[in-house]
C-alpha positions as CSV (number, residue, x, y, z in Angstrom):
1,X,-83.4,-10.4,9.3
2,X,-84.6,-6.9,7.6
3,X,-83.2,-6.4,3.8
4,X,-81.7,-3.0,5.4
5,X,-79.6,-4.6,7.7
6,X,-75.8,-5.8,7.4
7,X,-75.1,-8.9,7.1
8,X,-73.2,-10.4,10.1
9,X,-69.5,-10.5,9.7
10,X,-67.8,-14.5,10.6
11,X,-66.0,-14.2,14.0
12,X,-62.1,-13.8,13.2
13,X,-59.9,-17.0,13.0
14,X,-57.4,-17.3,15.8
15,X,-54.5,-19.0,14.2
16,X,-52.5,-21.3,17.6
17,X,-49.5,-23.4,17.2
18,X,-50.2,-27.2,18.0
19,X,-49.3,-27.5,22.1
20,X,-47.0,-30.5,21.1
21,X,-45.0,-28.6,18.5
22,X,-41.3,-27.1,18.5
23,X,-41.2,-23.7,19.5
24,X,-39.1,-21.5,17.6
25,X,-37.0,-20.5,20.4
26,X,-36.2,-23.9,22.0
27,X,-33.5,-25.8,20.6
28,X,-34.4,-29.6,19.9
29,X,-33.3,-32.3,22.7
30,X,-29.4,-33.2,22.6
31,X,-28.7,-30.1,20.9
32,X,-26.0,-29.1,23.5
33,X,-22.8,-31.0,23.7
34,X,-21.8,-32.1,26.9
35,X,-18.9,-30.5,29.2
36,X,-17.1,-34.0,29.4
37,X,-16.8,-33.7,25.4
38,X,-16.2,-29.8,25.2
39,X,-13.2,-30.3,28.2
40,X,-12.1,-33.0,25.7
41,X,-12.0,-30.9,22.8
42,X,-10.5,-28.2,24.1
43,X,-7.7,-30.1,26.1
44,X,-7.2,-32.5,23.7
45,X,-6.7,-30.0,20.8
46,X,-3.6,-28.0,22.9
47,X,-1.6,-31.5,23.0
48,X,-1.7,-32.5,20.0
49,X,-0.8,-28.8,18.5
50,X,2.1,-29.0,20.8
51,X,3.6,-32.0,19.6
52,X,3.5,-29.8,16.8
53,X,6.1,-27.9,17.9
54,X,8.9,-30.7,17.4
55,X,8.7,-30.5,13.7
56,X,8.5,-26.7,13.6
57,X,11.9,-26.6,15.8
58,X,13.7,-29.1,13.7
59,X,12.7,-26.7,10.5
60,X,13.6,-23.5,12.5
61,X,16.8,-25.1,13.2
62,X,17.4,-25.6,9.9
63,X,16.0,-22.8,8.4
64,X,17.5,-20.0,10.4
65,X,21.4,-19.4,9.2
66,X,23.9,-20.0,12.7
67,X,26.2,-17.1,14.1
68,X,30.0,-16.4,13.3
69,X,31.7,-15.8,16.5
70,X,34.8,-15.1,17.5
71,X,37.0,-16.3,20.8
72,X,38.1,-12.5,22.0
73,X,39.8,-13.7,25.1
74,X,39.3,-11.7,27.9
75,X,36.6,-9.7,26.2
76,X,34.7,-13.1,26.3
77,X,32.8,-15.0,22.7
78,X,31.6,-12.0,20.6
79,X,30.0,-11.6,17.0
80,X,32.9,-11.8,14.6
81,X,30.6,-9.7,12.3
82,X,30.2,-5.9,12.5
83,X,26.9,-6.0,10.9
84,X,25.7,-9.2,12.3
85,X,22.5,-10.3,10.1
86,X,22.0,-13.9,11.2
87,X,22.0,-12.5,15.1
88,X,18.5,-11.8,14.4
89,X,17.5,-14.1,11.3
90,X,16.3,-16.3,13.6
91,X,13.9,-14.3,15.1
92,X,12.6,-13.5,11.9
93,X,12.3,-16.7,11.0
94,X,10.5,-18.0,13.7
95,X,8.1,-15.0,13.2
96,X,7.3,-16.4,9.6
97,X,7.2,-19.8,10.7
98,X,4.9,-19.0,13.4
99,X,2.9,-17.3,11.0
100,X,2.3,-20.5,9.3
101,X,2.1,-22.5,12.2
102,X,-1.1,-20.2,13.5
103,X,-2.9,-20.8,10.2
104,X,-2.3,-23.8,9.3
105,X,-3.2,-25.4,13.3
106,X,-6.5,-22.9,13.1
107,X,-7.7,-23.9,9.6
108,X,-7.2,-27.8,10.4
109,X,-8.7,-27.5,14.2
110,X,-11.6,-25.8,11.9
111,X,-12.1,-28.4,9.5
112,X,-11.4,-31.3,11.5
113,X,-13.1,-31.0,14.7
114,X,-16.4,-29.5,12.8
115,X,-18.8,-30.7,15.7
116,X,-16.4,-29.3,18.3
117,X,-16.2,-25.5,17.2
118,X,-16.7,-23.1,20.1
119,X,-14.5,-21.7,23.1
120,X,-13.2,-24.2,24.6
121,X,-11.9,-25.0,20.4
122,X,-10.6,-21.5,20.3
123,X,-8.8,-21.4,24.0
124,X,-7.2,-25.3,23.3
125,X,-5.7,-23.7,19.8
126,X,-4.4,-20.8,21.6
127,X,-2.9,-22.2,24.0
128,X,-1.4,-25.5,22.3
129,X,0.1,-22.8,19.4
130,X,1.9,-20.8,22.1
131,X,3.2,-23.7,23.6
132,X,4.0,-25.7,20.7
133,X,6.5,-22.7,19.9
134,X,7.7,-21.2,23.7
135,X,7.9,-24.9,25.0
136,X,9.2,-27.2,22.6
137,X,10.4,-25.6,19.0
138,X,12.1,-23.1,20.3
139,X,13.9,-25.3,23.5
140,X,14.4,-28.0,20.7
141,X,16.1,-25.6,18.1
142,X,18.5,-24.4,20.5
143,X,19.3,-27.6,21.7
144,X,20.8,-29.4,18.8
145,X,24.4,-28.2,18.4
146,X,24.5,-26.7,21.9
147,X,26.9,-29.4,23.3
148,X,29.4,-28.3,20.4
149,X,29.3,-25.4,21.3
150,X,29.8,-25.2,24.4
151,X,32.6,-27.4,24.7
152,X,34.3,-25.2,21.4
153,X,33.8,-22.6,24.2
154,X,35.4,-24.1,27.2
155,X,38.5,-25.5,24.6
156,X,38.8,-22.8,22.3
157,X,42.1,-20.5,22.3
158,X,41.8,-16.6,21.5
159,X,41.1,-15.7,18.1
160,X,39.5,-18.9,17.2
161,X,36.2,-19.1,15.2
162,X,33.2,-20.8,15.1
163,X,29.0,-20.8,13.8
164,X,27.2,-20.8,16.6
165,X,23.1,-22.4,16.3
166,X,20.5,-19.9,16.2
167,X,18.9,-18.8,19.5
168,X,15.8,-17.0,19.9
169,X,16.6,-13.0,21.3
170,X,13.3,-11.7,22.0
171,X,9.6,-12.9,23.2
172,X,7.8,-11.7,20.4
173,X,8.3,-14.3,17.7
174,X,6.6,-17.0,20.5
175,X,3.4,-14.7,20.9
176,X,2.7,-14.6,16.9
177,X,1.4,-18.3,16.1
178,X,-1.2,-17.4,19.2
179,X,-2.5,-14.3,17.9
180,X,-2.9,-15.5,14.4
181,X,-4.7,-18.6,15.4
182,X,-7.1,-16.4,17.1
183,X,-7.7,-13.9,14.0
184,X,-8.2,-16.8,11.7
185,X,-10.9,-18.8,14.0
186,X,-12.7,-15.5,14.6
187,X,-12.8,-14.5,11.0
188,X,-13.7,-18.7,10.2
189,X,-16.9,-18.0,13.1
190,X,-17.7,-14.6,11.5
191,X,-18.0,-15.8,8.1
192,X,-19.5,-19.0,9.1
193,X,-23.6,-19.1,7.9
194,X,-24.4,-21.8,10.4
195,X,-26.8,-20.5,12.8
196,X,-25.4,-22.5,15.8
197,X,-21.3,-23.7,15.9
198,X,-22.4,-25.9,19.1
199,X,-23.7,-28.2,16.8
200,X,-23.5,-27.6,13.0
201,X,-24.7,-29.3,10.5
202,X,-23.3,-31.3,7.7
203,X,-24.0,-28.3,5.3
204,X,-23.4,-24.4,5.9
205,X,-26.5,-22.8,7.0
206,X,-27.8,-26.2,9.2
207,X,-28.1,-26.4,12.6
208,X,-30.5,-28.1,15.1
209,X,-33.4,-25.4,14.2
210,X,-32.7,-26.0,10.4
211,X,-36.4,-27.5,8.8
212,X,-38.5,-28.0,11.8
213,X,-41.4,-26.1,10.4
214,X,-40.5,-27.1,6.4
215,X,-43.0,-29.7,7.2
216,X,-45.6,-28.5,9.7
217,X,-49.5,-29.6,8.4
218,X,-51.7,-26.6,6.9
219,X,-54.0,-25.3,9.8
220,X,-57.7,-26.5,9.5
221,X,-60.4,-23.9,9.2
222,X,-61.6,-21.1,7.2
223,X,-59.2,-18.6,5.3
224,X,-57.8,-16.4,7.8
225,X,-59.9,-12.9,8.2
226,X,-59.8,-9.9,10.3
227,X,-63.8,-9.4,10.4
228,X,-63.9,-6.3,8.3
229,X,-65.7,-6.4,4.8
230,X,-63.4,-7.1,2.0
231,X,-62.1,-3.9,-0.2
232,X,-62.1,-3.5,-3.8
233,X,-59.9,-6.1,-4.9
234,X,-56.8,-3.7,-6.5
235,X,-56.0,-6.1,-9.1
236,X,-59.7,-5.4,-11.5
237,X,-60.1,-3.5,-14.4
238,X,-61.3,0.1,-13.6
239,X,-65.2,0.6,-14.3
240,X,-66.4,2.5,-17.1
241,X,-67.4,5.9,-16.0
242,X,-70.8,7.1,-15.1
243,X,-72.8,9.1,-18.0
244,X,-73.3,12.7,-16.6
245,X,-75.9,15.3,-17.3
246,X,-74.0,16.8,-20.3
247,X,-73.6,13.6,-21.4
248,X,-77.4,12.9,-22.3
249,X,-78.8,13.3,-25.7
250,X,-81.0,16.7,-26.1
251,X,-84.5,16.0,-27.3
């Protein structure tokens, strides 16, 4: 080799992933749950919300104040109230109770079925909070007393009065435990750091992609370079400056 020539850059280093390791993009075997499990989830989750409904009718029924009435005779059972407030107290209490009922079901399904968090989670809370209410607590609050009260009706002479139980008088209040379970699990998915809710992990932020490459062996070989001769290295001390012409002495 002549002294004048360059010296022969190294050919660059190709860095390859090992052909047996984990891609980034695929998940790891049994990742996915199975639809037996997510049918299971989902279903299973709308029952037992509502059976629910039994305990939230008792406390409607007892929460919500019953109605004076009055035997008008031929003018039929009327309000015996001219500004009748409890008409529609219990509307307005099942609207806050179903208020509760949406958060507290969603916050719990949440929590408790962890592994199970996804659609079919969401649509099985949905659907068991609006039936818990439009199925059972409301058919169950207007049921006890009912048989009073219809045979005070069928006996009663005119002018006689009695507190009728609370009765629901609109379709809203049964809608509002539905929608609020679906605000709160969206929010709960939004906030949520795990990367995948078909599987999470036992800690926020872990899922079936968490650590696969926190232990991956060094690549063998020579540091990696791109061929081109190295710069000045930006980090050294500046050199001194070269002495000039009117810098030499003068004889």
């Amino acid at each position: 080799m002549q002294a004048d020539e360059p010296p022969t850059p190294p050919p660059p280093v190709v860095m390859e992933k090992p052909a047996d390791g984990p891609s980034w993009w695929r998940l790891q075997p049994g990742s996915r749950r199975s639809w037996r499990r997510t049918l299971s989830a989902g279903f299973g989750s709308a029952a037992v919300i509502t059976l629910l409904g039994a305990p939230l009718g008792l406390l409607w029924h007892a929460l919500a104040p019953a109605v004076p009435v009055i035997d008008a005779g031929a003018g039929g059972i009327v309000v015996n109230d001219p500004s009748p407030e409890e008409y529609i107290a219990a509307d307005g209490w099942l609207t806050l109770l179903g208020i509760g009922f949406g958060l507290l079901v969603a916050v719990l399904a949440w929590l408790v079925l962890r592994r199970d968090r996804g659609p079919a989670l969401l649509l099985g809370v949905v659907a068991g909070s609006w039936a818990a209410v439009r199925l059972v607590a409301v058919p169950l609050g207007e049921l006890i007393g009912k048989d009073a009260y219809e045979s005070w009706r069928a006996t009663a002479a005119q002018g006689a009065t009695y507190l009728a139980p609370p009765a629901l008088h609109s379709v809203g209040p049964t809608l509002v435990p539905a929608f609020v379970a679906v605000i709160v699990l969206t929010l709960l998915a939004g906030w949520s750091n795990d990367p995948d809710l078909d599987q999470p992990g036992a800690q926020p932020g872990y899922g079936p992609n968490h650590g696969q490459y926190d232990h991956q062996p060094p690549l063998a070989g020579p540091p990696f370079s791109s061929g081109w001769p190295a710069g000045p290295d930006p980090t050294a001390a500046p050199a001194p400056p070269v002495p000039g012409p009117a810098d030499q002495p003068h004889g």
